[in-house]
DOVEXKOL-941607 format. One record per residue (C-alpha): x, y, z; residue in one letter. Coordinates in steps of 0.02 Angstrom, whole numbers, padded with zeros to 5 digits, always signed. Layout:
DOVEXKOL-941607
XYZA...
end
This chain:
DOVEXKOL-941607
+03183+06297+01508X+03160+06247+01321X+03016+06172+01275X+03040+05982+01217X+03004+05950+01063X+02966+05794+00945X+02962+05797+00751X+02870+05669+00664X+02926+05680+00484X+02936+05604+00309X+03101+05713+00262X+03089+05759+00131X+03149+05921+00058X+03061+06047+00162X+03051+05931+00320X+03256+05945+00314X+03229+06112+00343X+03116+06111+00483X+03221+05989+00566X+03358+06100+00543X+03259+06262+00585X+03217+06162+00772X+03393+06130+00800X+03440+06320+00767X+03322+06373+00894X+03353+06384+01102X+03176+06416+01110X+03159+06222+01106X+03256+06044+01152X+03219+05939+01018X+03212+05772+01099X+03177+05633+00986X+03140+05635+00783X+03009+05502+00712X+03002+05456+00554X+02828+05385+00458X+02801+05356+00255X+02757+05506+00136X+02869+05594+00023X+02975+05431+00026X+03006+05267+00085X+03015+05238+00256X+03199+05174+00241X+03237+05319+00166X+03156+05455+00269X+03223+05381+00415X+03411+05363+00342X+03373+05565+00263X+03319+05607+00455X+03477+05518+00522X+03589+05620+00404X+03504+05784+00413X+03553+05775+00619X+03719+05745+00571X+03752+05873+00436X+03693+05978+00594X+03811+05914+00731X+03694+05833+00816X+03682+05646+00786X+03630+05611+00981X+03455+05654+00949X+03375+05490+00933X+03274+05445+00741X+03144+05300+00786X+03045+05219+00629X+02876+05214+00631X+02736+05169+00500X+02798+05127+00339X+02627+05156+00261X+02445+05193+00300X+02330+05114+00410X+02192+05072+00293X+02220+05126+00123X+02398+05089+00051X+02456+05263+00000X+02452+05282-00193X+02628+05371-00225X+02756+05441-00143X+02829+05627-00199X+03009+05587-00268X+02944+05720-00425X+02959+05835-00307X+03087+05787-00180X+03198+05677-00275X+03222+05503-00273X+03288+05496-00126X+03213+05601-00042X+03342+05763-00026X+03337+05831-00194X+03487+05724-00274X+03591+05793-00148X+03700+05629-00029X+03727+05703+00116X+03860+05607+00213X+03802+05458+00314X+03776+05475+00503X+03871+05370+00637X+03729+05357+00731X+03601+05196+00745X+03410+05179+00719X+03339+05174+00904X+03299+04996+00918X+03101+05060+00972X+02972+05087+00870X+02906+05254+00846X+02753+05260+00961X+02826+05173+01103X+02969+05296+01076X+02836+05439+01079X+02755+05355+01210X+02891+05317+01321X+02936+05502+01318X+02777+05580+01334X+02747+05473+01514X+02917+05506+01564X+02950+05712+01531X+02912+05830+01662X+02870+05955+01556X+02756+05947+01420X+02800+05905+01263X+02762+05989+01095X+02769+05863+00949X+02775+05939+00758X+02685+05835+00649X+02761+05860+00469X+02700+05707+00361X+02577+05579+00368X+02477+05572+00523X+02492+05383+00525X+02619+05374+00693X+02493+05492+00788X+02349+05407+00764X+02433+05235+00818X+02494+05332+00973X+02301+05377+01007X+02238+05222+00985X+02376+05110+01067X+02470+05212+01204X+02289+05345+01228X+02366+05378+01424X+02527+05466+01313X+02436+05546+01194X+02332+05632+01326X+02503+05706+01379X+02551+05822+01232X+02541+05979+01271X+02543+06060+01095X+02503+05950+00910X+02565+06078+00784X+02522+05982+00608X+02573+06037+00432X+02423+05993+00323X+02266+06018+00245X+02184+06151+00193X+02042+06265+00238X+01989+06383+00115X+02100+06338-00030X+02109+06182-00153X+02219+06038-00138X+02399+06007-00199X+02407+05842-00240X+02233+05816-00290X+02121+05986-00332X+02040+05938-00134X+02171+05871-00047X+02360+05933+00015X+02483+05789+00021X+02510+05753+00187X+02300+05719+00236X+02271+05638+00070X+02443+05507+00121X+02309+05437+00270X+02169+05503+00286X+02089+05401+00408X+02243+05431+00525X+02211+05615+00489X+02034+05597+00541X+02057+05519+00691X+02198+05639+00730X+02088+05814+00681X+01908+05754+00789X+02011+05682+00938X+02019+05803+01098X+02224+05833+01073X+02285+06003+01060X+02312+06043+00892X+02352+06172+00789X+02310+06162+00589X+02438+06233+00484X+02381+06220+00318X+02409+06290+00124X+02309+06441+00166X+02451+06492+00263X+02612+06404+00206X+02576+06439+00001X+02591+06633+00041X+02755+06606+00137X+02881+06593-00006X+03075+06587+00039X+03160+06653-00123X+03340+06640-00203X+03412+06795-00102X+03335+06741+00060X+03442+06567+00010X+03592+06635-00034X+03581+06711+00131X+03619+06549+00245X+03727+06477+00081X+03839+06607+00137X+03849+06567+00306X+03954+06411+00308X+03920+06225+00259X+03772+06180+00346X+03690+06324+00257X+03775+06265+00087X+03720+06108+00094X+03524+06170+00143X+03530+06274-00008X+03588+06128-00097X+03457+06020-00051X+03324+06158-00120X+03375+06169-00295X+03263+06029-00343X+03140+06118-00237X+03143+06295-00327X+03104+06209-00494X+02954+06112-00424X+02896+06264-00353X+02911+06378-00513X+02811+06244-00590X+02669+06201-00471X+02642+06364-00384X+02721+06515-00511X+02829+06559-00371X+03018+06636-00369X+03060+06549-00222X+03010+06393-00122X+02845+06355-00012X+02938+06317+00145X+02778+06214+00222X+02846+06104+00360X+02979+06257+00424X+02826+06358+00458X+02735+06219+00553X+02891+06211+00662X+02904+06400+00678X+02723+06405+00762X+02786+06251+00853X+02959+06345+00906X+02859+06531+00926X+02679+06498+01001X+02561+06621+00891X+02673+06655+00763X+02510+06613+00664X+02347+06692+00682X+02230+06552+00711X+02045+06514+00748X+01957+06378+00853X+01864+06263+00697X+01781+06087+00696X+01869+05984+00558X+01847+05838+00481X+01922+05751+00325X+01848+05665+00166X+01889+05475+00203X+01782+05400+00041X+01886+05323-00093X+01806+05458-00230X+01889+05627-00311X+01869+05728-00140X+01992+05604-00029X+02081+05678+00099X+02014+05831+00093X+01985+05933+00242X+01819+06013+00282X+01823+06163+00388X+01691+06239+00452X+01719+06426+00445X+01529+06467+00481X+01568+06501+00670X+01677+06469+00809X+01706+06318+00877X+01664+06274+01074X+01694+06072+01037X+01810+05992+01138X+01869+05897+00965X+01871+06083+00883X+02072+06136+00817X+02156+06291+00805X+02163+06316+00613X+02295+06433+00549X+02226+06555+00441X+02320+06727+00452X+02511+06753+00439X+02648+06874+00417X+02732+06800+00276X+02884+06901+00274X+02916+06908+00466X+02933+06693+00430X+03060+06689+00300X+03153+06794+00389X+03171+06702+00544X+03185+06508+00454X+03347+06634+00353X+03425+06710+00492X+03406+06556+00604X+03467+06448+00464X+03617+06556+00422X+03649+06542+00631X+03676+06343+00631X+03875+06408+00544X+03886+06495+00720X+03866+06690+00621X+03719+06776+00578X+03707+06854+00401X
end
C-alpha cells in the first residue's frame, strides 16, 4: 500500500515541484496539502497549492490554510525576489475548480493523523509554524506521525537568507525549535545536502518535452535559474523542497545521522540558525536524523524522469 502522505508548504517555486514530484510517485498517496506563510502570503500559497493540484489533474486532494504568520516573531519578509510576486515565478497557472477545505490546517492534520490506519508521513517544506501548533494543540496527533521529513536548516554550512540561517528556520524559529527538540520522528534535510543537488537546463528541458505539465514546471523555474546563477554560481536550480520529498517518497535516499539540534531563537545576527552537534552521536529521545550525505546526481534524475512521467511518457 502507498504510504500517505501530507505536504505542508509555502509554494513557492521549488515547493511546486515537490508537490508535483509526490503526485508522480506510486510510492505514496498524497492525502491532504497544508499550506502556512513563507515565500508568500498565505492567500497566495494556498491559491499557488490549489492550482499546482490542478495543473496536475488532481484537484481532489484537499489544500487546508494554516498559519498565516509566525507564532512569536512576525516574520520580517517574504521571498517574492526569488519566487516572484506571486509566488510561481510570474507564471498564472489556471485557476482550480476546487474549494479551500473549510478546516483549518491542524485540525485537518489532526483529524487525519487519528483517523489513518497507516501511518502517515508528513513533508514539511516551509515554515514550521503549522507543526508546532499541531504539537502543542492536538499533541495525541502529533504523536501519530510516523515520519517528519523537514526541508531546512543547516548543519555544517552558513545560512541563505542570513550568513546563519536558511529561510525556512529563520521564517519561525521558535516553531522550529519546538519542532527539532520534540520526540517526533524527524528527518533534517538541510543546505548541506540540497545546495549540492543542482537540477540544470538539460535535466529541464527534459520534462519540458514531455507534455504540458512538464512545460508549465519548466516555466515556473525560469525565475528560479536566474536567482540561482546569482545566489549560488550555479547552472541550474537548487531543487530544495523536491529533495525533502524524495527522502519522504524513498526512505534513505539520504545518508543521515542521529544529532541533537537546536535553533538560535534570540533576536541578534545568529536567528534561526541551527546548531548541530556533530561531536557525537546522538542517543536523545529529542535527537533527529540530520541529512548530511547524498548522491546528487542519482536525485535529479529521479525529480526529471518522474517529472517528465506526470505527461504519461518517460523521456
Amino acid at each position: 500500500m502507498p504510504i500517505p502522505l501530507v505536504i505542508d508548504t509555502d509554494p513557492g517555486i521549488d515547493d511546486a515541484l515537490a508537490i508535483l514530484l509526490a503526485l508522480a510517485s506510486p510510492e505514496v498517496d498524497l492525502r491532504l496539502v497544508t499550506t502556512v506563510h513563507g515565500n508568500v502570503e498565505l492567500a497566495q500559497t494556498t491559491e499557488n497549492a490549489l492550482r499546482v493540484l490542478h495543473l496536475a489533474g488532481r484537484s481532489d486532494v484537499p489544500v487546508a490554510a494554516g498559519a498565516a504568520d509566525s507564532l512569536v516573531h512576525r516574520q520580517p519578509e517574504r521571498a517574492g525576489h526569488v519566487h516572484g510576486s506571486a509566488g510561481l515565478g510570474g507564471v498564472e497557472l489556471p485557476p482550480s475548480p476546487a474549494p479551500v477545505d473549510p478546516r483549518p490546517a491542524v485540525v485537518a492534520l489532526a483529524e487525519l493523523l487519528t483517523t489513518s490506519p497507516e501511518p502517515v508521513t508528513i513533508a514539511a517544506v516551509g515554515p514550521l509554524t503549522n507543526l508546532a501548533l499541531l504539537l502543542r494543540v492536538f499533541p495525541e496527533a502529533a504523536a501519530r506521525i510516523g515520519r517528519l521529513v523537514i526541508m531546512g536548516g543547516s548543519a555544517a554550512r552558513s545560512g541563505n537568507v542570513t550568513a546563519a540561517a536558511e529561510f525556512n528556520v529563520w521564517a519561525d524559529a521558535e516553531a522550529a525549535q519546538a519542532i527539532l527538540t520534540s520526540k517526533l520522528p524527524t528527518v533534517l534535510v538541510g543546505l548541506d545536502v540540497t545546495l549540492p543537488t543542482v537540477l540544470d537546463e538539460d535535466g529541464i528541458a527534459r520534462f519540458a518535452a514531455a507534455g504540458p505539465i512538464g512545460a508549465q514546471a519548466a516555466a515556473i523555474l525560469g525565475q528560479y535559474l536566474d536567482h540561482a546563477r546569482t545566489a549560488y554560481g550555479t547552472t541550474g536550480v537548487v531543487v530544495h523542497d523536491a529533495l525533502a520529498v524524495t527522502e519522504a517518497i524513498a526512505p534513505g535516499t539520504l545518508g543521515t545521522v542521529r544529532r541533537d539540534v537546536v535553533v538560535d531563537t534570540g533576536l541578534g545576527f545568529g536567528r534561526g540558525q541551527t546548531l548541530v552537534d556533530r561531536r557525537t552521536v546522538s542517543t536523545a529521545p529529542t535527537a533527529v536524523e540530520v541529512a548530511e550525505d547524498v548522491d546528487s546526481a542519482t536525485a535529479v534524475e529521479f525529480l526529471v524522469s518522474r517529472l517528465a512521467a506526470l505527461d504519461g511518457r518517460p523521456v
